[in-house]
N, C-alpha and C positions, 0 to 999 in steps of 0.2 A: 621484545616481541618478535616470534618468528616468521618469515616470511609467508607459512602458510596459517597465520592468526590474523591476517590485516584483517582491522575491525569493517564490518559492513552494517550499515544500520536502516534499518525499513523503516519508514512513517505511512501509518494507513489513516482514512479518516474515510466521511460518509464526503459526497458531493458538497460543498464549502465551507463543508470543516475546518479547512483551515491548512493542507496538506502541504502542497505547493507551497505556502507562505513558509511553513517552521523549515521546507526542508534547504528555501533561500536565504533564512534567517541561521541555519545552520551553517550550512556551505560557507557564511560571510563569518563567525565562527570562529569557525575548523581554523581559517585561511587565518584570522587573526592571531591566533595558538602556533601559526606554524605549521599547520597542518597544508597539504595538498588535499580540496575535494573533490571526488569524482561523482557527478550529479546524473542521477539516470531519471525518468519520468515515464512511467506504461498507463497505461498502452501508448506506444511513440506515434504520437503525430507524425513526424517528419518521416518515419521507415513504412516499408510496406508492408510490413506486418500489422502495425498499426494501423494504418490507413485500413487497411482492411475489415480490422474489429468497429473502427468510426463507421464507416460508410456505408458497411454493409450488414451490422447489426446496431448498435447505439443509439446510428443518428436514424436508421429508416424506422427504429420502434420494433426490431424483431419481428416488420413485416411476414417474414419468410421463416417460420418458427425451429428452430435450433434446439437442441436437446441439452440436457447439463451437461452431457460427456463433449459432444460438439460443440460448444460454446468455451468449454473449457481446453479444447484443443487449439482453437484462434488464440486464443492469452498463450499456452503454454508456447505457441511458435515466439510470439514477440518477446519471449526473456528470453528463451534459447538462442535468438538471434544475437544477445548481447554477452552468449555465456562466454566466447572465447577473448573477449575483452576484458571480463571481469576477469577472468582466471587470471589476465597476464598481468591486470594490476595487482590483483592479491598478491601475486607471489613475486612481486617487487621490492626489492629491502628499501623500503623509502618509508617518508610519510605519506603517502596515498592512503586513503579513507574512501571508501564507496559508501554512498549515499544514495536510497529511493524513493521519490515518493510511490509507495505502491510497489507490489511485486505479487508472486504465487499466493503470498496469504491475503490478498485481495482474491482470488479465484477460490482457495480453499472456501472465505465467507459468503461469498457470492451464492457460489454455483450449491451449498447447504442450506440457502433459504428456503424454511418451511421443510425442511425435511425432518424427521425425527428417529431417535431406535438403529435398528438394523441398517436403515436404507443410509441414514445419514451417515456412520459409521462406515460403510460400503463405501461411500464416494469420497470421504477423507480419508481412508485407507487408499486408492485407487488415486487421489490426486498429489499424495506424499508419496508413493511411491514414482509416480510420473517426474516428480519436482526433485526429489531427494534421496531416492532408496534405487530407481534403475539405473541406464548408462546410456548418455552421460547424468549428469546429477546438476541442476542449478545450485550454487551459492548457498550455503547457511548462514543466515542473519547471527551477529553477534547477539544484538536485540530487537525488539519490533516496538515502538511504539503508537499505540491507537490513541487519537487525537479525539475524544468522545465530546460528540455537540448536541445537544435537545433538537430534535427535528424541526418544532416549531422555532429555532435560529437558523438553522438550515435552508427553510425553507423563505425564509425573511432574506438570507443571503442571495439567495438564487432568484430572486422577484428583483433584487435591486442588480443584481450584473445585466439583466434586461439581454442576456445571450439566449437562445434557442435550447430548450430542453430536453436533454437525454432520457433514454429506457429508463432509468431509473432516478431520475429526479421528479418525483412524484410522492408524496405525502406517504400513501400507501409502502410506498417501493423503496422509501424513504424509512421509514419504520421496521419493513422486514429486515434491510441488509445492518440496520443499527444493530437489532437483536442479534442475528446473526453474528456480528461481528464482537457485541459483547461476550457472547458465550463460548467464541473462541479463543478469545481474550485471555479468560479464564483457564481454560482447557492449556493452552500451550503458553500460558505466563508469560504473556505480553505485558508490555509496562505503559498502564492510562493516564494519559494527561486530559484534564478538560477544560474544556472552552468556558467555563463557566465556572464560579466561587461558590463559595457554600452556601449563600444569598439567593444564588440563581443568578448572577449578575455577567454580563459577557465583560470575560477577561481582555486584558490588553496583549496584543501579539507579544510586544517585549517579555510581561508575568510569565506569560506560553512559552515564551524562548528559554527563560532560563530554569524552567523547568526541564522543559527536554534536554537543555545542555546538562544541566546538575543530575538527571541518570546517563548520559551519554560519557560525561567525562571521564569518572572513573572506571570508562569500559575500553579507553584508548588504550 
C-alpha cells in the first residue's frame, strides 16, 4: 500500500446508534492486527470548533436560527481544523489507519433533510465541492459505514443515558436524519451494518463488530 492509500474509515450512525462504541471496538482491533489507530470524533468537544457547534447550536436548540449553508460551515471549520494532521498521517509509510466516528458525510445527511429535486441536489453539489472538489480538500474515506438503528431503539437508548438532549435527538428529528441518511447510503455506496437481526432483535456490539471488521478488513 502507498503512502498516499492509507485506509481512512468513516462510521456514521443516528444519535445511539451505536457510533462511538464500533469505532472503540475498532481502534482495539486495528491495535490487535498490528495496526496503529488514529481515532478522530466531530464535532470535537475538547477543540474550539467544536465547542462552538455544542454551545451555540446543539445544546441551545438552534435558539438563534442558522441556515443550512451556515450551519454547515460550523461543521466544515471543525474537520478542516484536523486536516493538516490527517494529511501528515496519511502520508506516513507506517501502519497508521484513521478512524472517525462521523465526518462531512454526516453534514452531507444532516444539512439534505427534507429537501428533495433540484434544491437537494444543489446543496450536495455545494457541500462535496466544499469537502472534496475545492482547495484545500478534506480526506476521502476509503469506506463509510452507516451503523442503521430503528428509531424506536434509539430512542429507548437515549431515555436510558438520562444525559440532556440535543437538536436532534427527538423522535421527529430522529426519523428525518435516518431517512436522510439511508438514501445517502444508497446514492454514494456506503456499507450498512445494523443494529438489529432479521427478527428485529438488538444485536450484541461484539455480532456489530465483527461485521464491521469483516468489510473493513479487506480494505487494509
Amino acid at each position: 500500500m502507498t503512502a498516499k492509500s492509507r485506509p481512512f474509515f468513516i462510521i456514521e450512525s443516528l444519535d445511539a446508534g451505536g457510533g462511538s462504541t464500533q469505532l472503540e471496538f475498532l481502534a482495539r482491533r486495528l491495535t490487535a492486527e498490528g495496526y496503529t489507530p488514529n481515532q478522530y470524533h466531530f464535532p470535537q468537544e475538547d477543540a474550539p470548533t467544536g465547542q462552538l457547534i455544542y454551545q451555540k447550536y446543539l445544546h441551545d436548540r438552534n435558539k438563534h436560527p442558522l441556515s443550512r449553508r451556515e450551519q454547515s460551515l460550523l461543521y466544515m471549520q471543525d474537520f478542516f481544523s484536523k486536516l493538516e494532521e490527517m494529511q501528515r498521517i496519511a502520508g506516513e509509510r507506517s501502519k497508521d489507519i484513521l478512524i472517525s466516528d462521523r465526518y462531512c458525510t454526516s453534514t452531507m445527511a444532516y444539512q439534505t433533510i427534507g429537501l428533495t429535486g433540484k434544491r437537494r441536489q444543489d446543496m450536495l453539489a455545494w457541500l462535496r465541492w466544499l469537502a472534496w472538489e475545492g482547495s484545500p480538500q478534506l480526506l476521502k474515506p476509503t469506506a463509510v459505514l452507516l451503523l442503521d438503528i430503528p428509531v424506536s431503539l434509539a430512542i429507548q437508548r437515549l431515555n436510558k443515558s438520562g444525559k440532556k438532549k440535543d437538536l436532534y435527538e427527538h423522535r421527529d428529528k430522529l426519523m428525518a436524519i435516518r431517512k436522510s441518511y439511508m438514501r445517502l447510503a444508497r446514492e454514494q455506496k456506503w456499507l450498512i451494518v445494523s443494529n438489529t437481526d432479521s427478527t428485529g432483535q438488538e444485536r450484541t456490539r461484539q455480532d456489530i463488530h465483527d461485521e464491521v471488521w469483516g468489510h473493513i478488513a479487506p480494505r487494509i
